[in-house]
ZAMARGU-4260 file (C-alpha; in steps of 0.2 Angstrom, whole numbers, plus 5000, padded with zeros to 4 digits):
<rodrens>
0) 5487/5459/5401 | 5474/5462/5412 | 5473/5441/5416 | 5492/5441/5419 | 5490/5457/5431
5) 5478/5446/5443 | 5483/5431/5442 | 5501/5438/5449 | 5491/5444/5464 | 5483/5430/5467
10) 5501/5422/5469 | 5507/5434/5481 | 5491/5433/5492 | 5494/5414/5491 | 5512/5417/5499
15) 5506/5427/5515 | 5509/5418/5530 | 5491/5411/5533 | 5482/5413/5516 | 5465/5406/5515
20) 5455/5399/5500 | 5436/5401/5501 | 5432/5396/5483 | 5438/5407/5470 | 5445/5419/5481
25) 5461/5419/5490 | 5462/5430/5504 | 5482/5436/5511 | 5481/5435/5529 | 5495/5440/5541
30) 5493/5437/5558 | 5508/5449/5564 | 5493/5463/5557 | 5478/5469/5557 | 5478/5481/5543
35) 5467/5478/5528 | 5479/5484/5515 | 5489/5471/5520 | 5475/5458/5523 | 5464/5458/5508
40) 5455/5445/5496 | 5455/5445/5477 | 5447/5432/5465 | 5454/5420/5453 | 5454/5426/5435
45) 5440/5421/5425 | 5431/5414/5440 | 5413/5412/5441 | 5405/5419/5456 | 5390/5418/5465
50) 5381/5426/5481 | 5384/5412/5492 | 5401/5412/5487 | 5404/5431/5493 | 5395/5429/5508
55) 5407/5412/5514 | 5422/5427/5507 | 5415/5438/5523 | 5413/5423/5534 | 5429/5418/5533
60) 5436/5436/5535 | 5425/5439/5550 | 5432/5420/5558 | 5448/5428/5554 | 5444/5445/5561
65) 5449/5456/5548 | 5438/5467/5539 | 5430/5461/5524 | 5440/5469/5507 | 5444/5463/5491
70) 5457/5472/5476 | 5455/5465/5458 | 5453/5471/5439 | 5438/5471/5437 | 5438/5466/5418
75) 5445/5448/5425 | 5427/5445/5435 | 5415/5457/5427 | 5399/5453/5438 | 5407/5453/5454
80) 5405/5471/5458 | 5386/5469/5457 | 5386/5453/5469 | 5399/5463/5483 | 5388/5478/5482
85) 5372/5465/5486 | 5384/5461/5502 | 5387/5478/5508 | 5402/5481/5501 | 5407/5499/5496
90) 5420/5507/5483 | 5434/5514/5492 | 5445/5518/5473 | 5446/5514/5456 | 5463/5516/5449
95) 5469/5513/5432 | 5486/5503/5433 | 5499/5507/5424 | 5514/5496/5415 | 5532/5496/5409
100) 5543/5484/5399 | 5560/5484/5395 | 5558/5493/5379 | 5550/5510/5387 | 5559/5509/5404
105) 5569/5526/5406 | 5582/5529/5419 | 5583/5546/5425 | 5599/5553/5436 | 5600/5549/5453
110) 5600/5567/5462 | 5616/5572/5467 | 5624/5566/5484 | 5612/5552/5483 | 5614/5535/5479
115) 5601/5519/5477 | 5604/5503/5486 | 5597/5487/5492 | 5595/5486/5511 | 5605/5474/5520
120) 5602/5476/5538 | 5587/5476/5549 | 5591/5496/5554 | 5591/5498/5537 | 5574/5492/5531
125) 5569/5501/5547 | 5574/5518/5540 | 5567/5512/5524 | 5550/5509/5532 | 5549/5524/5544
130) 5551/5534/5527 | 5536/5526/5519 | 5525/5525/5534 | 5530/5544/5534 | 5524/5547/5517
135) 5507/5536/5519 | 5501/5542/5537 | 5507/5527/5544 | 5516/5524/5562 | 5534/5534/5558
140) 5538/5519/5570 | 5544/5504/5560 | 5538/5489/5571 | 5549/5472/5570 | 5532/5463/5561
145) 5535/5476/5546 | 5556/5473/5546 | 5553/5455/5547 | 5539/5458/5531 | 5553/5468/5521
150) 5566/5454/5525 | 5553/5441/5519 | 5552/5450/5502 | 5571/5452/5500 | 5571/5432/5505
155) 5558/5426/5491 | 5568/5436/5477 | 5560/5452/5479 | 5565/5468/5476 | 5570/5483/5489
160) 5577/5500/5486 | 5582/5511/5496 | 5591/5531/5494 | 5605/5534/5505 | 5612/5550/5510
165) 5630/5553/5511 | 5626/5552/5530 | 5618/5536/5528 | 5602/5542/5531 | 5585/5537/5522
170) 5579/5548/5511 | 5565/5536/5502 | 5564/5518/5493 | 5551/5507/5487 | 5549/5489/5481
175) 5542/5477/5472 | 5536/5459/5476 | 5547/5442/5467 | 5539/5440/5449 | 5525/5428/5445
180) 5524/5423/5429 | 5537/5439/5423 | 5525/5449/5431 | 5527/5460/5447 | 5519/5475/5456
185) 5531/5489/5461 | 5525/5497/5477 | 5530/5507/5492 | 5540/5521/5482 | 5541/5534/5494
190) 5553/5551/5497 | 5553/5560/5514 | 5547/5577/5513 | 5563/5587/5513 | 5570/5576/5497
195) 5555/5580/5486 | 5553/5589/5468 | 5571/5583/5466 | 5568/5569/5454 | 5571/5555/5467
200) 5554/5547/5466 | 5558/5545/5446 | 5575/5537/5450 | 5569/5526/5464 | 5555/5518/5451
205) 5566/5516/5437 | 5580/5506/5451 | 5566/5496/5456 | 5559/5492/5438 | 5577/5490/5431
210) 5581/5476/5443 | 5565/5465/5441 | 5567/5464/5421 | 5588/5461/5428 | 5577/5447/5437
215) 5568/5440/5423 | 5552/5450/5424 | 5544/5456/5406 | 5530/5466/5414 | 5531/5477/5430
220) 5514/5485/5435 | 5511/5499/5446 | 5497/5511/5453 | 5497/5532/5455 | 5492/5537/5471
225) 5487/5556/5462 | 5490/5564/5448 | 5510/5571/5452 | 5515/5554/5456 | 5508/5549/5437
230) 5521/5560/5430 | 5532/5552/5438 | 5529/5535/5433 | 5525/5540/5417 | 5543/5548/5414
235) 5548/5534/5419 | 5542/5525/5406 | 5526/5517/5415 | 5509/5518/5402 | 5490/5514/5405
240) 5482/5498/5409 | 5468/5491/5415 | 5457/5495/5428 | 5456/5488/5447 | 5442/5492/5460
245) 5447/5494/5479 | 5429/5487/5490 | 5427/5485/5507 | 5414/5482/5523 | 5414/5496/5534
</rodrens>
């Protein structure tokens, strides 16, 4: 699992608009922003690394200017951690990632006067945006780089969820990236504050995971930003995995 879990990141770091190869590694750049969780590298499964090859990794991030930083299970490249530590590099997290198939998904209610749909205009991925940025300490501002990013997703058969009030307002979302090789990350899940400990983050999950095996994926993978939000997931249905390191240059 863990091999199937990289190798479908190194796909969609491969999709970004100006992705860059620098041996083993593929780093995701997008040029409409600077942020490093957006622009990050992460290294082909099974790969065999060496010190030069790390130091032409940060070369290449600094000719891009983005900071140096790299997401991966670790299990798929044992020996890396040492080399990127060698090179400066420091931990930022370790997670453990969590799964779900078909047979464990659970779909739990939608809370009432609430309903889960699938963006369809730029106002509305907006809303869907200004809600997670919200929930994330991010600008509560959704800029037209990030609408364009959502709408990019949708286009390349990914999947975007968003709760709507009966007033049409935002009340949360998330998404998930097309599958690669029947596997896909669902991220972004995000409630704004005044619709939370309602059992919408649980609905919106399940929504999202329920239409990526509708689209063919067998294995949807995901991470707990704290322990609440496990529960969540895990009521969901989501269990274990393996684990991924989060490493950076300051």
């Amino acid at each position: 699992m863990d091999a199937r879990i990289q190798q479908s990141v190194v796909v969609n770091l491969s999709r970004r608009p100006a992705p860059v190869e620098v041996g083993s590694f593929v780093i995701g750049l997008d040029p409409t922003t600077a942020s490093p969780y957006v622009n990050y590298a992460t290294p082909r499964p099974g790969a065999a690394v060496t010190a030069a090859d790390v130091a032409a990794l940060v070369a290449a991030f600094h000719a891009a200017d983005r900071k140096p930083r790299l997401e991966y299970v670790t299990s798929c490249v044992p020996d890396l951690e040492a080399l990127l530590t060698a090179a400066g590099f420091t931990v930022e997290a370790r997670h453990t990632y969590l799964v779900c198939a078909p047979d464990t998904l659970a779909s739990p209610p939608v809370p009432d006067h609430l309903r889960l749909c699938e963006p369809v205009t730029d106002s509305q991925r907006a809303a869907l945006i200004s809600v997670q940025n919200e929930a994330f300490g991010g600008d509560p501002v959704a800029s037209e780089a990030d609408v364009a990013r959502l709408r990019r997703q949708q286009d390349a058969g990914g999947v975007v969820v968003t709760a709507v009030t009966e007033d049409g307002d935002c009340a949360g979302g998330g998404g998930a990236a097309a599958p690669v090789g029947a596997v896909s990350e669902v991220a972004g899940i995000a409630v704004r504050a005044s619709y939370r400990r309602r059992g919408l983050a649980s609905a919106i999950t399940a929504d999202v995971t329920r239409r990526l095996f509708h689209a063919g994926a067998e294995v949807a993978w995901l991470e707990a930003g704290g322990e609440d939000s496990w529960r969540v997931y895990e009521r969901v249905g989501y269990r274990p995995g393996g684990q991924r390191l989060y490493t950076s240059v300051n």
